[in-house]
C-alpha positions in Angstrom: 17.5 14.9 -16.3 15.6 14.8 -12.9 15.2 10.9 -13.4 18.8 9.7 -14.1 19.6 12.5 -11.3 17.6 10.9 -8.9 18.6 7.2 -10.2 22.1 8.1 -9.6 22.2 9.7 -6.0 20.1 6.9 -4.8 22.3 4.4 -6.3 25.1 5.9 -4.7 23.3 5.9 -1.2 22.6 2.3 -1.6 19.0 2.2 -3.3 18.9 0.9 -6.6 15.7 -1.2 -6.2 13.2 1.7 -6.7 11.3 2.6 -9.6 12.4 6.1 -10.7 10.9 7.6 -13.4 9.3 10.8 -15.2 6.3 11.7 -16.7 5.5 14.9 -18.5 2.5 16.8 -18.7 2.9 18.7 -22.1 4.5 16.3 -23.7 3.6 12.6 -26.0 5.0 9.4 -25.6 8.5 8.4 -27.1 10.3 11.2 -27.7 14.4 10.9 -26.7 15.6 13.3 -24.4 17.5 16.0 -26.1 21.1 16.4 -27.1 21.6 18.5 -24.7 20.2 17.0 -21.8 22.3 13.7 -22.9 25.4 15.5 -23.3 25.1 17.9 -19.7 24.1 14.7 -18.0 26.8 12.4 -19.5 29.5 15.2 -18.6 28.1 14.6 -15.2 28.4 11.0 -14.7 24.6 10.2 -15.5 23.4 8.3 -18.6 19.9 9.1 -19.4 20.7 8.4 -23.2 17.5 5.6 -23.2 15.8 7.8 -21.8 12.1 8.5 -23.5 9.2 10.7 -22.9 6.0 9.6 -21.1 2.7 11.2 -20.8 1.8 11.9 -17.3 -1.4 9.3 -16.6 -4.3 8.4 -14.1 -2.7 5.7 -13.7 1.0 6.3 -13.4 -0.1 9.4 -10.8 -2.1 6.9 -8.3 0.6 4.2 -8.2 3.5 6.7 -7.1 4.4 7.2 -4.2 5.9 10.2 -4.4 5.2 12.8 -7.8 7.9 16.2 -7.6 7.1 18.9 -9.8 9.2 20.7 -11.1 7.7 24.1 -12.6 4.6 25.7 -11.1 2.1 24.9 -14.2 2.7 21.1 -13.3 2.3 21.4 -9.3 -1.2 23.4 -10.7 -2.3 20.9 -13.3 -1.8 17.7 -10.6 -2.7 19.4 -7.4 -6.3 18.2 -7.8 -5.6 15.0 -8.6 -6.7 12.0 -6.6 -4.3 11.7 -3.5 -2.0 15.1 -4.6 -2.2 16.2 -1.3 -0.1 13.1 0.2 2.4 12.6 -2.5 2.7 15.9 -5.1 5.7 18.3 -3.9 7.4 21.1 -6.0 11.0 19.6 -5.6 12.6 22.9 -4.2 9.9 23.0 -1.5 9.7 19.4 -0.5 9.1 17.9 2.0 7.0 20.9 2.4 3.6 20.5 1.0 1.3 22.7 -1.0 4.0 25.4 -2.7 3.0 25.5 -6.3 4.3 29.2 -7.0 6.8 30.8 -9.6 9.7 30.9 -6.8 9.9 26.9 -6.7 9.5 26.1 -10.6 12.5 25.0 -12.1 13.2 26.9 -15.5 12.9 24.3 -18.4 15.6 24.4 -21.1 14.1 22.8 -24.2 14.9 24.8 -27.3 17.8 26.5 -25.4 22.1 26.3 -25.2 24.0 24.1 -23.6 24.7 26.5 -21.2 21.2 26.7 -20.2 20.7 22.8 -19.9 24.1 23.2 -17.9 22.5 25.8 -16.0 19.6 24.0 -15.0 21.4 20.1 -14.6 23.1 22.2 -11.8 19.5 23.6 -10.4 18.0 20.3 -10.6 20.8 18.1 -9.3 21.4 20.6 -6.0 17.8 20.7 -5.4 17.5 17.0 -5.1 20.7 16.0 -3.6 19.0 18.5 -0.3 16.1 16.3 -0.5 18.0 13.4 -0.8 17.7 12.5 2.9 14.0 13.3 3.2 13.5 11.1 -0.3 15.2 8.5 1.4 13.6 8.4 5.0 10.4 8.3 3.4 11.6 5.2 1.2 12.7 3.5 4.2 9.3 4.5 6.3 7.4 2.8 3.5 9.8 -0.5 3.3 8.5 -0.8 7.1 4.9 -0.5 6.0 3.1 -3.8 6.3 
């Protein structure tokens, strides 16, 4: 849901040539988002229905520019990473770096209602609409980069 969240409220601010995606840490490749997550994000004007899972990589880490976190096991498997310390941010602490506790993890709602994926849609999408300007300064910053 974060992705096609993200997508969407840069599209709307203009941006729609930057490469937003996820990546999982306990998860394999290929599997569809759930029914759930569809549904709560079609209700809300985002279609993340081709969306897929993707294992979290070496590779896929050291070509972001920015990696958000969004529960507190993730922020502590990644922190040590090459580079974590420039680009890996809880996203309900960011821009501030370095906050990988319990009060800025995101509840995940696989296996629960609709109400729950409702629940956390609403988390998700409030946390990164504050960071939208931030997100987007830093996108511009980085255009200016030679």
């Amino acid at each position: 849901m974060a992705e096609g969240i993200l997508r969407t409220l840069l599209a709307k601010s203009g941006i729609e040539d930057v490469d937003v995606s996820s990546a999982g840490i306990g998860t394999l490749d290929g599997y569809p988002a759930t029914h759930h997550a569809v549904e709560i994000s079609r209700r809300n004007q985002i279609d993340i229905s081709g969306h897929h899972s993707t294992r979290m990589t070496d590779r896929i880490f050291r070509e972001s520019d920015l990696v958000f976190a969004l529960a507190e096991n993730h922020f502590e498997v990644l922190k040590n990473w090459q580079d974590a310390d420039k680009k890996l941010y809880m996203v309900k602490a960011f821009p501030e770096p370095g906050h990988g506790d319990a009060r800025h993890s995101v509840d995940d709602p696989v296996g629960g209602s609709l109400e729950e994926y409702k629940v956390t849609f609403e988390e998700i999408y409030s946390e990164i609409n504050r960071a939208l300007p931030d997100i987007i300064r830093r996108i511009e910053n980085h255009r200016q980069t030679p």
